[in-house]
C-alpha positions as semicolon CSV with decimal commas, in nm:
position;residue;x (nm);y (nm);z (nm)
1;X;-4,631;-9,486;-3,751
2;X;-4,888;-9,287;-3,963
3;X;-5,266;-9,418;-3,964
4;X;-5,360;-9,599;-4,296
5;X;-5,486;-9,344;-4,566
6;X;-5,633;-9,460;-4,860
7;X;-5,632;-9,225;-5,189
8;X;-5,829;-9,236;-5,541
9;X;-5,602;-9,196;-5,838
10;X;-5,758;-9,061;-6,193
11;X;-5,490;-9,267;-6,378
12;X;-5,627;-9,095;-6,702
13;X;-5,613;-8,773;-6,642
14;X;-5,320;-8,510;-6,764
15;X;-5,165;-8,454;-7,076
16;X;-4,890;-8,748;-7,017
17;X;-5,171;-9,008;-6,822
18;X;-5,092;-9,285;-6,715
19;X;-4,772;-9,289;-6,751
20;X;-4,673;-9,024;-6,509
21;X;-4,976;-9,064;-6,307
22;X;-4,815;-9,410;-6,215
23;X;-4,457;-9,287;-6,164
24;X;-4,607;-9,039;-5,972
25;X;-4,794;-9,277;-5,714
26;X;-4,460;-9,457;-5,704
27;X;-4,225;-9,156;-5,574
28;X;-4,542;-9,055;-5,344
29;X;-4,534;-9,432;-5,217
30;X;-4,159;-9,403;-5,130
31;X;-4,232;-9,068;-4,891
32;X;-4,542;-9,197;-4,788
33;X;-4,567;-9,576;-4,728
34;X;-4,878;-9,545;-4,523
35;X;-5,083;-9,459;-4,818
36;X;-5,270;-9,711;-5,045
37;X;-5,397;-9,647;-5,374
38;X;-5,679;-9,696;-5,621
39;X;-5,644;-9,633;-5,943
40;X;-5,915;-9,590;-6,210
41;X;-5,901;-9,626;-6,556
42;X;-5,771;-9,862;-6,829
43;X;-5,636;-10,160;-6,695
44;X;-5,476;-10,251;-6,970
45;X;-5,206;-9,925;-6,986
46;X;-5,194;-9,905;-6,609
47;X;-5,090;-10,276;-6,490
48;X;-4,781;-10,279;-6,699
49;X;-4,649;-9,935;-6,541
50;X;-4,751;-10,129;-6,227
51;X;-4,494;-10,377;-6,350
52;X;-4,238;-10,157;-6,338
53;X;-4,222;-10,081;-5,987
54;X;-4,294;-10,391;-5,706
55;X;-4,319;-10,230;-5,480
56;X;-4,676;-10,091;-5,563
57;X;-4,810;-10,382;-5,681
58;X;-4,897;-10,384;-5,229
59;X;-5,048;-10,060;-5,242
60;X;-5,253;-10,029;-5,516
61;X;-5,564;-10,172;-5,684
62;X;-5,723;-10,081;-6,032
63;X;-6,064;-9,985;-6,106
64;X;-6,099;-10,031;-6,458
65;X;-6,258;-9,809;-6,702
66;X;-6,232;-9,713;-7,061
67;X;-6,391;-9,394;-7,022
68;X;-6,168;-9,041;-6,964
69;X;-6,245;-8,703;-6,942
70;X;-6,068;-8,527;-7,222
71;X;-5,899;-8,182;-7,161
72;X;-6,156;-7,964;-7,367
73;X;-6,464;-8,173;-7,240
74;X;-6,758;-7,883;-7,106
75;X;-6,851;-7,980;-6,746
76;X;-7,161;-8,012;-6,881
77;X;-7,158;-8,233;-7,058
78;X;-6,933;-8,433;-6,807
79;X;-7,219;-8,395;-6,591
80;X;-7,472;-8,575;-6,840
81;X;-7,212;-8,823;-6,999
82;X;-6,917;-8,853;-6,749
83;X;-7,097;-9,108;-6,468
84;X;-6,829;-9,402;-6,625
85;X;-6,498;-9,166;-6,650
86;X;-6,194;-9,232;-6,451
87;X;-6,253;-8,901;-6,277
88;X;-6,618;-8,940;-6,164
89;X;-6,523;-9,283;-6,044
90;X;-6,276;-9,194;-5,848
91;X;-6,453;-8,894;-5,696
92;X;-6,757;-9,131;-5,606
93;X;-6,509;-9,352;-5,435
94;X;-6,461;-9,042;-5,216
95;X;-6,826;-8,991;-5,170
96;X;-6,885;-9,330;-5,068
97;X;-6,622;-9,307;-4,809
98;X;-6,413;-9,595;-4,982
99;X;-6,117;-9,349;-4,988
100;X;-6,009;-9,059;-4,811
101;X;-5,966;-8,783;-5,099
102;X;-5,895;-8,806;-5,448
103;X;-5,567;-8,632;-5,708
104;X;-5,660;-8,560;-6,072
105;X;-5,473;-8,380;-6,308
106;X;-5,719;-8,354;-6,544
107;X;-6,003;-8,066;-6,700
108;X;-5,993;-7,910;-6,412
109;X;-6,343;-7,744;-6,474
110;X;-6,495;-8,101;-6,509
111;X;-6,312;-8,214;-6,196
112;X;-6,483;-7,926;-5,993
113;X;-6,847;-7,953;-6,161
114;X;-6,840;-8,341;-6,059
115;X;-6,642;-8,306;-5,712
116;X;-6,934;-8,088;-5,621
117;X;-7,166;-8,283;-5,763
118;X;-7,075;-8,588;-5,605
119;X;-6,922;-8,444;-5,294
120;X;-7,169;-8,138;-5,223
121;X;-7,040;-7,855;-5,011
122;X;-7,009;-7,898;-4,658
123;X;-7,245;-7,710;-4,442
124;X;-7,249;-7,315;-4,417
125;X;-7,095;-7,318;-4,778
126;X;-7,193;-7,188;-5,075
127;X;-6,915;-7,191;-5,309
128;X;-6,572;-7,413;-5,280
129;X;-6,263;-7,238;-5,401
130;X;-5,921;-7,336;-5,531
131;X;-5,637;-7,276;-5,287
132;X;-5,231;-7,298;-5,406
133;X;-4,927;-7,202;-5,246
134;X;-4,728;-6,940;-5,352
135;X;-4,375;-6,904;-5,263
136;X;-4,251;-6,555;-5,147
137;X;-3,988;-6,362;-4,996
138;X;-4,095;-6,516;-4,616
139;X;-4,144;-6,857;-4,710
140;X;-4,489;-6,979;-4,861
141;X;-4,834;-6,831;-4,851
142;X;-5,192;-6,962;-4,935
143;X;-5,421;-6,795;-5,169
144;X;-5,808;-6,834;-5,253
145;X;-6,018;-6,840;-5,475
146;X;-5,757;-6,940;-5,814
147;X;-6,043;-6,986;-6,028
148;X;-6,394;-7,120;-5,891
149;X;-6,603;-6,829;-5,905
150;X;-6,521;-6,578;-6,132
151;X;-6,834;-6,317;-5,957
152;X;-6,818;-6,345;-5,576
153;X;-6,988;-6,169;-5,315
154;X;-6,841;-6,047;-4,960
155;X;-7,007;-6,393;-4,823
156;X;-6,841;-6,551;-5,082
157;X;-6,492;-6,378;-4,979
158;X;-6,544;-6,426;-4,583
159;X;-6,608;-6,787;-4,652
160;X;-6,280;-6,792;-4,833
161;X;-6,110;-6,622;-4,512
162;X;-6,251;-6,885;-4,279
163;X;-6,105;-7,158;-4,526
164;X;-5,763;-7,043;-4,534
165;X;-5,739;-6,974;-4,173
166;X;-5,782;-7,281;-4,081
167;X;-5,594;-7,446;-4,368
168;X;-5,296;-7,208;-4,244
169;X;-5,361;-7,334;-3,858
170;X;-5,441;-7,619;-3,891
171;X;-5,204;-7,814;-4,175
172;X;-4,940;-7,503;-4,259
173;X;-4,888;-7,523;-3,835
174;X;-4,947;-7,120;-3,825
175;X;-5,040;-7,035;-3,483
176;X;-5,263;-6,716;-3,588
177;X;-5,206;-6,630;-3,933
178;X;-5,286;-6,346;-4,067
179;X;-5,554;-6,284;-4,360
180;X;-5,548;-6,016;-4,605
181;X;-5,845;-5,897;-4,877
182;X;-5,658;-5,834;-5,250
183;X;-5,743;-5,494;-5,380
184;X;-5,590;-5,218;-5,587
185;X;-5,518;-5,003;-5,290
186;X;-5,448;-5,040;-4,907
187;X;-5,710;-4,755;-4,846
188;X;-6,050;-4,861;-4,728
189;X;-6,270;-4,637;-4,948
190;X;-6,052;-4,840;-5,256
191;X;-6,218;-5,177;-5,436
192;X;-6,544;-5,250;-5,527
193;X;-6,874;-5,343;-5,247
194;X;-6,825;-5,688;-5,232
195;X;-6,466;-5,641;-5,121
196;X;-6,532;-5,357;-4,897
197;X;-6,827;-5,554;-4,746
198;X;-6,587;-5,848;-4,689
199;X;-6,350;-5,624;-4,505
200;X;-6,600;-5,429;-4,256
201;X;-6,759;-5,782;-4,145
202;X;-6,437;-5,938;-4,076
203;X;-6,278;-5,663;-3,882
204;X;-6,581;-5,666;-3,689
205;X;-6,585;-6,053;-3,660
206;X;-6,533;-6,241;-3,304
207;X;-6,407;-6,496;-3,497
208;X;-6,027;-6,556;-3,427
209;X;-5,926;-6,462;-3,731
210;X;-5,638;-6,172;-3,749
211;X;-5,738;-5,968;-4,049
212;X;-5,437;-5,761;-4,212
213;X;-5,651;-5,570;-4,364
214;X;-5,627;-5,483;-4,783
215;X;-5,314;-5,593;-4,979
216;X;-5,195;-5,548;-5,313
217;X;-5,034;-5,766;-5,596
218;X;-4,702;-5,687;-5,467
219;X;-4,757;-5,806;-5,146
220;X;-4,806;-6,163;-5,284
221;X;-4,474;-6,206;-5,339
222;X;-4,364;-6,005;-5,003
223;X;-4,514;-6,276;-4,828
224;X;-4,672;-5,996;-4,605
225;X;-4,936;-6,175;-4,542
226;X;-5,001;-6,560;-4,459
227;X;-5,369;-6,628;-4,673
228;X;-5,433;-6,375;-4,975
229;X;-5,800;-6,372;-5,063
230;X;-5,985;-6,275;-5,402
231;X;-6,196;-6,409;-5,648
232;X;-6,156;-6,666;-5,880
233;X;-6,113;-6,385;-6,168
234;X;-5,877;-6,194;-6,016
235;X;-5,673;-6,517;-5,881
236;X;-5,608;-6,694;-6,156
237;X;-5,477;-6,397;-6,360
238;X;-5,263;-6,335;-6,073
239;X;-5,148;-6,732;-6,110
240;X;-5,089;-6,715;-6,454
241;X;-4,911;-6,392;-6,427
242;X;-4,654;-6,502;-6,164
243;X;-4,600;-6,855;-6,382
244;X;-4,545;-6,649;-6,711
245;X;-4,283;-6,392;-6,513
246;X;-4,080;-6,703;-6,381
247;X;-4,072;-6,890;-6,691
248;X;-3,980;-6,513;-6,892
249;X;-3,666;-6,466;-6,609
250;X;-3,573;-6,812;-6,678
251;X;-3,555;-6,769;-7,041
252;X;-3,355;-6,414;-6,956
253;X;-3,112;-6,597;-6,746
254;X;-3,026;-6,886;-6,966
255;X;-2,982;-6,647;-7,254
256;X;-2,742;-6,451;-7,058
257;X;-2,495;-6,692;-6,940
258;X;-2,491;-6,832;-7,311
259;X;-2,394;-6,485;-7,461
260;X;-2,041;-6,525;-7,429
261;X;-1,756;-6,705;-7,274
262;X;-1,694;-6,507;-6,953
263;X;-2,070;-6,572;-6,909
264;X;-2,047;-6,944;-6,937
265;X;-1,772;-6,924;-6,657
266;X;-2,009;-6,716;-6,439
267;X;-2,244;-7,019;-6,493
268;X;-1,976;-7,250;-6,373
269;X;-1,917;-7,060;-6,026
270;X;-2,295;-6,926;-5,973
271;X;-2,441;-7,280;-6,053
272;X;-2,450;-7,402;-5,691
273;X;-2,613;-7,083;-5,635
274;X;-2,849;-7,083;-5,952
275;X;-2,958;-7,428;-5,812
276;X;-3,051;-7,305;-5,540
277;X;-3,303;-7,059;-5,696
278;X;-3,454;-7,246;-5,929
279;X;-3,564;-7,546;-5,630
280;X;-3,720;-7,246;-5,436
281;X;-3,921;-7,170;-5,703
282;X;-3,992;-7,463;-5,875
283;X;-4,340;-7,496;-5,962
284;X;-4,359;-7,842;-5,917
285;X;-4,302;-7,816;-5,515
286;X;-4,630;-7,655;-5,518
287;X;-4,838;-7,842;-5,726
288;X;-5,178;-7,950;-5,626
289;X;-5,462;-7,713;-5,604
290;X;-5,712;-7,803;-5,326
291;X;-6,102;-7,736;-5,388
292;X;-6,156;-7,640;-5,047
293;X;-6,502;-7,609;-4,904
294;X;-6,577;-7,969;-5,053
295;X;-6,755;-8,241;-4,864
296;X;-6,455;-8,476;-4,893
297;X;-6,081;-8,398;-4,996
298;X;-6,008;-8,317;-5,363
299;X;-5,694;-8,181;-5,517
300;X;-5,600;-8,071;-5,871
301;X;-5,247;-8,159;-5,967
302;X;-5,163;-7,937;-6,288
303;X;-5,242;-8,154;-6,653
304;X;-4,880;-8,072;-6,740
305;X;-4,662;-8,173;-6,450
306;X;-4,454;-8,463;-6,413
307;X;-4,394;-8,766;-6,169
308;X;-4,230;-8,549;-5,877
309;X;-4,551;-8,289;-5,945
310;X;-4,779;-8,554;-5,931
311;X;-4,651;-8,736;-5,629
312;X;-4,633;-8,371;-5,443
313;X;-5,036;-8,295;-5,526
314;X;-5,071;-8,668;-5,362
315;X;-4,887;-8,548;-5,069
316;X;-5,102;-8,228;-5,039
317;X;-5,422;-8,493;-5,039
318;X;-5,254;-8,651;-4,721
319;X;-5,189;-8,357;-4,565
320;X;-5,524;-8,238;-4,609
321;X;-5,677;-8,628;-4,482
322;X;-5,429;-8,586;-4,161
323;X;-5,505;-8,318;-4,036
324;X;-5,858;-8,353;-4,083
325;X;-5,920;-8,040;-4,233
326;X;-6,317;-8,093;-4,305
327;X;-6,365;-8,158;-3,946
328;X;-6,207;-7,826;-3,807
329;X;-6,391;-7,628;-4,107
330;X;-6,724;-7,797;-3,980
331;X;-6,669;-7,644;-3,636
332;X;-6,576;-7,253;-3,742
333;X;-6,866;-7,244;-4,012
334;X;-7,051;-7,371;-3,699
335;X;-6,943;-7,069;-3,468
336;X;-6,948;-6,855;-3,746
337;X;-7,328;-6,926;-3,830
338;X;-7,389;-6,914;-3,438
339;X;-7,210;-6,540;-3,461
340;X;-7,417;-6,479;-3,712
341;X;-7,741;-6,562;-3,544
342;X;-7,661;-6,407;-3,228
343;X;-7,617;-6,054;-3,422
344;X;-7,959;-6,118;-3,555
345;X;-8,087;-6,185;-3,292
346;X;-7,968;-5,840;-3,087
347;X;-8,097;-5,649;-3,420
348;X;-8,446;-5,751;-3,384
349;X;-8,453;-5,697;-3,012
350;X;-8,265;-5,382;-3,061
């Protein structure tokens, strides 16, 4: 049987919180009934969703709070005015090792600026980043940063790389998985310094990290590699971008099989088929970012999703908690600072 795990809930935020913030912890609880649950914000909207379901009435406690952290809110001004909100509470809760890592599907700029607050990077950091999985042609891959840093530097990228490998050892079960810098060209002299930097100091690395090399957009999808590194700039567009194209072939396909008869009756025999399809790529399977690099474990769920969404981001948390991902970053950022040193070292006597 799986070790206790304890996880902080922001019940308030997402654009349908509480209510399937609650249904949420409820299919999470049924997949995961080692995990207990604390849930800030308004007791009084929360305890009669509680009500609904008995069986989490075991597993979970509320924290309440009147304060939220509305979707437009600046992180600033989270920072200065945000020490009551359901999502600094629960992030604290984290920081104060009450509970193992904490889901949110609220602002997700405030929920970085406070996680880092709160949390601080771990050592040999400088910047966390914002890690999702992307389904492709091989299976699934990982890809950093999704919208942290919109300027990084080739320390900034190389941190990334160390990240991902061991998220892709160490919870994805990848024996040595292979990393890969996104650029606009394969070709070393292509991309800008920070991304040619990046590439030069990990193919020189003793870490053991197998570097691929550059990649392109279209090898996202490929699955040619198993991590996919860029900035948070370039990232995110490519998130958005890939949500946008499946929602636009969705719309294409259910306009097509409504155009006329015979196409309603190839709906009828493809539908096992078309099922298939859209579960592959459902969204939802892969929802909940993780802020990586974090003193303590913090994931993102999208403000959008629903219950199975939600309870999926929980079960990234978990994943992240059992594996003990923080611990195994601690020890390459160690070796990797001890690399570091050691070239310095043979510089100055050189």
């Amino acid at each position: 049987m799986s070790a206790p795990v304890t996880i902080s809930i922001d019940a308030m935020g997402g654009d349908h919180a509480p209510g399937i913030v609650v249904e949420g912890v409820h299919l999470a609880h049924v997949r995961l009934p080692h995990v207990r649950y604390v849930l800030f914000g308004d007791s009084s909207r929360i305890e009669p969703l509680l009500d609904r379901w008995s069986d989490l009435r075991g597993v979970c406690t509320v924290r309440h709070t009147e304060d939220e952290v509305s979707g437009d809110a600046k992180p600033s001004q989270v920072l200065r005015t945000g020490r009551r909100s359901s999502m600094w509470l629960a992030v604290d809760a984290v920081a104060r090792g009450e509970t193992a890592g904490v889901v949110s599907a609220g602002n997700t700029g405030a929920l970085m600026a406070v996680s880092k607050f709160v949390l601080r990077t771990l050592p040999g950091i400088d910047r966390p980043a914002i890690a999702a999985m992307f389904p492709t042609e091989r299976g699934e891959t990982l890809m950093l940063d999704m919208g942290a840093n919109v300027d990084c530097n080739a320390n900034n990228l190389i941190e990334f790389a160390v990240m991902g490998e061991v998220f892709a050892r160490n919870v994805l079960g990848l024996e040595q998985p292979s990393i890969g810098l996104l650029n606009v060209g394969s070709e070393d002299l292509k991309g800008n310094d920070a991304v040619r930097a990046a590439a030069n100091a990990l193919r020189g690395s003793h870490l053991p990290i197998r570097f691929h090399g550059f990649v392109e957009g279209n090898d996202i999808a490929a699955g040619t590699v198993d991590v996919v590194v860029t900035d948070g700039f370039t990232g995110n567009i490519a998130l958005k971008t890939a949500e946008g194209t499946v929602k636009l072939y969705s719309t294409y396909m259910k306009e097509a099989f409504k155009s006329s008869f015979l196409a309603k009756i190839g709906y009828l025999l493809a539908r096992q088929a078309i099922g298939k399809v859209k579960a592959r790529t459902d969204p939802r399977r892969y929802n909940g970012a993780m802020f990586l690099g974090l003193n303590g474990i913090a994931v993102k769920s999208h403000g959008g999703t629903d219950a199975f969404g939600f309870a999926n981001a929980i079960g990234v948390a978990v994943d992240l908690v059992t594996h003990g991902y923080n611990d195994r970053i601690r020890g390459e950022f160690e070796a990797l600072k001890a690399e570091e040193a050691e070239m310095t070292q043979r510089a100055a006597g050189g």
